[in-house]
TIBALO-214616 format. One line per 4 residues: number of its first residue (from 1); their letters; for each residue x, y, z of C-alpha. Coordinates in steps of 0.5 Angstrom, whole numbers, padded with zeros to 4 digits, always signed. Layout:
<recs>
NUM	a	X:Y:Z ~ ...
</recs>
This chain:
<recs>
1	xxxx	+0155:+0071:+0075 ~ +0154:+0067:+0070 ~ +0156:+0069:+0062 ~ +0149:+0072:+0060
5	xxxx	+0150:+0077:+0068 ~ +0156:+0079:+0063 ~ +0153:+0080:+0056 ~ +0147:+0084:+0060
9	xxxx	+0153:+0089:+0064 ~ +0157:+0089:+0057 ~ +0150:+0092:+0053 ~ +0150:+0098:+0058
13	xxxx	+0157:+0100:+0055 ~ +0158:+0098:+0049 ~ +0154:+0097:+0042 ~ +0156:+0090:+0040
17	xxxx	+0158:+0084:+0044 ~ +0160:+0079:+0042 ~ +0159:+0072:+0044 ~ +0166:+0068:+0041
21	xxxx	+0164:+0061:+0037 ~ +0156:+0063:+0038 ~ +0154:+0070:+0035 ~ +0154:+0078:+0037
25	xxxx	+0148:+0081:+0041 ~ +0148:+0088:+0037 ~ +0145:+0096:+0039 ~ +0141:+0100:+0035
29	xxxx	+0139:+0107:+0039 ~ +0132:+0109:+0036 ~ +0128:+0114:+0039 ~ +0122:+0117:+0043
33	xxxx	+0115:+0114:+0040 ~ +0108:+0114:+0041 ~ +0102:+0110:+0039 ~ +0097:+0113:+0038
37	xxxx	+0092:+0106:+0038 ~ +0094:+0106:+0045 ~ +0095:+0112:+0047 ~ +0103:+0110:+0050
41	xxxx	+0109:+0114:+0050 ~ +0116:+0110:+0049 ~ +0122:+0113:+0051 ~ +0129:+0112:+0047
45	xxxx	+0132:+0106:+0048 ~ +0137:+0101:+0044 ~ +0134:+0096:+0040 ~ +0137:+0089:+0040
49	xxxx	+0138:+0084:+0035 ~ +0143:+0078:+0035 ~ +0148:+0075:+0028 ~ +0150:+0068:+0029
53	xxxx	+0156:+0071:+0023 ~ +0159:+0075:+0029 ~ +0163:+0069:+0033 ~ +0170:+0072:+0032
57	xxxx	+0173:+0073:+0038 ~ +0174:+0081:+0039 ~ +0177:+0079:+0046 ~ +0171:+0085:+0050
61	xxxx	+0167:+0079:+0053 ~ +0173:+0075:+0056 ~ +0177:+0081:+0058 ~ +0172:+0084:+0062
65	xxxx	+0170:+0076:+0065 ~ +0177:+0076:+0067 ~ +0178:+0083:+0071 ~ +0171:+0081:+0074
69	xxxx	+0173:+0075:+0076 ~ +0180:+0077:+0077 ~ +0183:+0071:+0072 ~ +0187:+0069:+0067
73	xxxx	+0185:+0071:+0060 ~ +0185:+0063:+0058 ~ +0181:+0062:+0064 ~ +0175:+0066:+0061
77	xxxx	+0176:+0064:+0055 ~ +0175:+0057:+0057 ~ +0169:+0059:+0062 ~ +0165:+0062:+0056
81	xxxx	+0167:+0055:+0051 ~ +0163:+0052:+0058 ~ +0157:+0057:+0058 ~ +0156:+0056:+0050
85	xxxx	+0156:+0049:+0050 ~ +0151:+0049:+0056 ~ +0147:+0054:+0052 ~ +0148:+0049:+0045
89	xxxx	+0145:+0043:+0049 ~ +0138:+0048:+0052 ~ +0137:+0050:+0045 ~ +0137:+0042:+0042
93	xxxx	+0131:+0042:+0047 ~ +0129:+0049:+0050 ~ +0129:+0056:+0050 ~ +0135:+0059:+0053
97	xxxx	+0134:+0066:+0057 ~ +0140:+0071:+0056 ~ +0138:+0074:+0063 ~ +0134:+0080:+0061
101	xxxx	+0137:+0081:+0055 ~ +0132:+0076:+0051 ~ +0131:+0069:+0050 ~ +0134:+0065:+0044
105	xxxx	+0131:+0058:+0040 ~ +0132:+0055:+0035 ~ +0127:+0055:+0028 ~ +0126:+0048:+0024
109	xxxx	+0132:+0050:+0020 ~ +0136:+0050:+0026 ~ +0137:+0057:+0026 ~ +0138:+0061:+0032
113	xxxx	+0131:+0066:+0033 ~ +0133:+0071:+0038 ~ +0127:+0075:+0041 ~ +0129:+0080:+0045
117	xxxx	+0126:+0082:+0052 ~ +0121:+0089:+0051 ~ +0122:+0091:+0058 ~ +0129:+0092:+0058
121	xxxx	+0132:+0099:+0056 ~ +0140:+0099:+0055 ~ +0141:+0106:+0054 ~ +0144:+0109:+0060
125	xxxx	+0141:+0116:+0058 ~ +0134:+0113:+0059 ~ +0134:+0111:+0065 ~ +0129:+0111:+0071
129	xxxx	+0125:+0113:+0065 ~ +0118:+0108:+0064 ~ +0113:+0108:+0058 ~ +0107:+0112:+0059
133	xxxx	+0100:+0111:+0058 ~ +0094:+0116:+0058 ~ +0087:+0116:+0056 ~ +0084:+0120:+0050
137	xxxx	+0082:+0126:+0050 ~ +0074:+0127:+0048 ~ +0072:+0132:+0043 ~ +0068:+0137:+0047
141	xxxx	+0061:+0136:+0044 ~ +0057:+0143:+0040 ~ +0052:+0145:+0045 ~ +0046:+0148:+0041
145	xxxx	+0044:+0155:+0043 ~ +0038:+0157:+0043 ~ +0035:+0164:+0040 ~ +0032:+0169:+0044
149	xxxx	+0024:+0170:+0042 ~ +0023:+0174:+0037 ~ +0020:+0181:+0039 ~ +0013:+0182:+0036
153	xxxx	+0011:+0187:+0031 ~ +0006:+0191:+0035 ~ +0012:+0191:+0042 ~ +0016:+0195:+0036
157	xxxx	+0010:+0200:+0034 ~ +0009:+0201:+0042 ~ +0017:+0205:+0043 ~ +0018:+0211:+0039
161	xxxx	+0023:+0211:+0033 ~ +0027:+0217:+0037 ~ +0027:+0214:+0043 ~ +0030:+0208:+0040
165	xxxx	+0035:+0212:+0037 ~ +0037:+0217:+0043 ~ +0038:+0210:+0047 ~ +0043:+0206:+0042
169	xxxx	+0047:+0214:+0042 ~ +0047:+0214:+0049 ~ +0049:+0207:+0050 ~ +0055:+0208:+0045
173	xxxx	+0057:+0214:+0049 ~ +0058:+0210:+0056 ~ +0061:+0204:+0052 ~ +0067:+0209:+0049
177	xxxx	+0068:+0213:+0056 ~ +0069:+0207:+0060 ~ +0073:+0204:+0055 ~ +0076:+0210:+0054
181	xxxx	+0077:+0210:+0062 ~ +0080:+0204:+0064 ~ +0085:+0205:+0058 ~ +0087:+0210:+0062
185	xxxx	+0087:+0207:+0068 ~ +0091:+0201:+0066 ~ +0096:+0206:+0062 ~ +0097:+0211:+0069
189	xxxx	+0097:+0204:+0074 ~ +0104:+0201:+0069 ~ +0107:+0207:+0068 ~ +0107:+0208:+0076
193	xxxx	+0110:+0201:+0077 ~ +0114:+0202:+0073 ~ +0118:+0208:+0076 ~ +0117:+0205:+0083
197	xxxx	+0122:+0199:+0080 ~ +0126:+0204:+0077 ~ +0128:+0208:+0083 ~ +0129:+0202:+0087
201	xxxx	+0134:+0199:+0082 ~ +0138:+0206:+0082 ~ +0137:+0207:+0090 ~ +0139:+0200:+0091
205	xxxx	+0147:+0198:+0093 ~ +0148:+0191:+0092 ~ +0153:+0191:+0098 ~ +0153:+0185:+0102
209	xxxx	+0155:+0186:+0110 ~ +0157:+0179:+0112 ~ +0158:+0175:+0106 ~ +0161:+0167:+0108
213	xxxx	+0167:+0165:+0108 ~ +0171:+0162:+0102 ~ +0173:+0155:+0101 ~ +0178:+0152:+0098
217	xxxx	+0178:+0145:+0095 ~ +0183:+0141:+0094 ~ +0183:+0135:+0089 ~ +0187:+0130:+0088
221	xxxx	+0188:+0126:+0081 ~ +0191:+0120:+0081 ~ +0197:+0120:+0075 ~ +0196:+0114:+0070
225	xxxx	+0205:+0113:+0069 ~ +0204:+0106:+0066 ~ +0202:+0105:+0060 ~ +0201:+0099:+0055
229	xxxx	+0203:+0101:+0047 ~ +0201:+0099:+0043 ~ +0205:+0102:+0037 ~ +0209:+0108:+0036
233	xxxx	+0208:+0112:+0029 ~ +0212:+0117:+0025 ~ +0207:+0119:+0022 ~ +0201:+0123:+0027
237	xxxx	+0195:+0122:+0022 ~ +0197:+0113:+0022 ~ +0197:+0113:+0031 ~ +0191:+0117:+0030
241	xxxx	+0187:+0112:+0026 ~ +0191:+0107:+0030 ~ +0188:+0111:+0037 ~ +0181:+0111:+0034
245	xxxx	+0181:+0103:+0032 ~ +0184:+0102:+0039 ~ +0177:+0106:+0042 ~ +0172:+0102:+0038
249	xxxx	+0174:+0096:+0039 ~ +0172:+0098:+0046 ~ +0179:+0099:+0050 ~ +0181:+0107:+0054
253	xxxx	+0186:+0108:+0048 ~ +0190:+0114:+0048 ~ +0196:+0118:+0045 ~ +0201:+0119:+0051
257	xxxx	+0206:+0124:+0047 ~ +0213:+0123:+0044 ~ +0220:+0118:+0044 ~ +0226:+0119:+0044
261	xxxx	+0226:+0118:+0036 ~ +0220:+0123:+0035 ~ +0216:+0117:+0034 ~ +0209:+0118:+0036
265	xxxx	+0206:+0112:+0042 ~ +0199:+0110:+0043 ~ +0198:+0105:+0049 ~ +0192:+0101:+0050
269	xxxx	+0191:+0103:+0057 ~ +0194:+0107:+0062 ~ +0194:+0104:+0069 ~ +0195:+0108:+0076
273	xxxx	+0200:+0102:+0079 ~ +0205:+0098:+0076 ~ +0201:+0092:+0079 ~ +0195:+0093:+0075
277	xxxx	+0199:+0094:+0068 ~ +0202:+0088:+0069 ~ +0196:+0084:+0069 ~ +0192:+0087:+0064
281	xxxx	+0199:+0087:+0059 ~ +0199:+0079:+0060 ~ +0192:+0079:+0058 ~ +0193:+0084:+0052
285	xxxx	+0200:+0079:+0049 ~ +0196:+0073:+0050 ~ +0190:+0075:+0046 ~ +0191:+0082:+0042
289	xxxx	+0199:+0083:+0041 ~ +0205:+0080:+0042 ~ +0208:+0086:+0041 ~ +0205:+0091:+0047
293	xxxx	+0210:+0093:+0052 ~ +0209:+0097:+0058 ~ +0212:+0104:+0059 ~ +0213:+0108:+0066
297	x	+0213:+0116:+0065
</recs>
């Protein structure tokens, strides 16, 4: 895999990463929009943008080439200063493409440009999500309707005034009967249903005859006893801020309880072999702290 195969795997986990001697690729999570121009829906996602300021190394790209690659820490150190100078001598000439992170070249100030690439989404709870295009809808045109024709004054003369009253009376008798009626009607039909939903609520048992067997799982957890502390603190509230600058600078961290002294241990990691501690303690002494130790419970 090449260093942007590495970059473009770190963006689905991490908010930032940095490239050591080059600058960081940055996230930003925005929301669900739509544009109503062309009528598309776009889902949320990680806005990207790059800072050539952020070169120091914080050692997340090189500690995840070389568990990758199964390397030394220096070995993936030296395979990122290889890569960066690769990308430097492109940029003099060309446009560089960081997989499907974005693509990056230099403006006439010799400044980095970076244009990220609009068809990627790194936010995981977004994924198999895809933007969404609809047509618009029309509003439905107003139909004119047209007006009966209006009676003549001699068809109005033709009809006797009482008939007309003696209809218009009965006309509103059968409107109110069966209006009336159907009220009724409706009231004596969910007035039934409701009684028969009732009886058989109250007959029902809820006994079942033959009722499946139970299964029993059994799972097993691997413990994690070997951890890498990274300080131990007298104080709960200084591990706990320790804990959390730990995490945010990307690594498993926990607190793994008390010493002999009460003082209270905070591990980078914690690892389920020996062999897999030990390797990832020679990377921490080399590029972190000095001071890590490895503790087996």
């Amino acid at each position: 895999m090449t260093l942007a195969n590495y970059i473009n795997d770190l963006l689905y986990r991490y908010d930032c990463v940095i490239v050591p001697n080059f600058g960081g690729f940055v996230t930003n999570k925005i929301g669900a929009r739509v544009n109503t121009t062309t009528h598309t829906f776009y889902p949320p996602k990680k806005q990207l943008t790059f800072n050539a300021y952020l070169q120091h190394n914080d050692g997340l790209l090189a500690n995840y080439i070389a568990s990758s690659k199964n390397i030394s820490f220096e070995e993936a150190i030296a395979f990122i200063a290889e890569e960066v100078a690769q990308w430097n001598e492109k940029l003099a000439t060309t446009t560089v493409t960081v997989a499907s992170v974005g693509s990056l070249s230099l403006n006439e100030a010799k400044q980095i440009i970076f244009e990220p690439n609009p068809s990627s989404n790194f936010l995981k709870e977004s994924f198999g999500l895809a933007e969404v295009s609809t047509p618009s809808v029309e509003r439905v045109k107003e139909v004119a309707i047209k007006s009966l024709p209006a009676t003549t004054k001699e068809s109005r003369k033709t009809i006797p005034l009482y008939l007309k009253r003696t209809a218009a009376a009965a006309v509103f008798v059968g409107i109110a009967y069966v209006g009336w009626n159907g009220v009724q009607n409706q009231q004596q039909v969910l007035a039934n249903q409701e009684e028969a939903v009732e009886k058989k609520i109250q007959s029902a048992t809820f006994v079942i005859e033959n009722p499946l067997p139970t299964i029993n799982l059994n799972v097993s957890k691997e413990d994690r006893n070997f951890h890498i502390i990274a300080g131990a603190f007298q104080e709960e509230h200084n591990a706990e801020n320790k804990l959390a600058e730990l995490q945010d600078k990307g690594y498993d961290a926990s607190i793994v309880g008390k010493n002999g002294l009460g003082l209270t241990q905070v591990a980078f990691a914690s690892y389920v072999t020996k062999e897999e501690a030990r390797k990832a303690l020679e990377i921490i002494k080399e590029s972190v702290s000095e001071d890590a130790w490895l503790l087996a419970k």
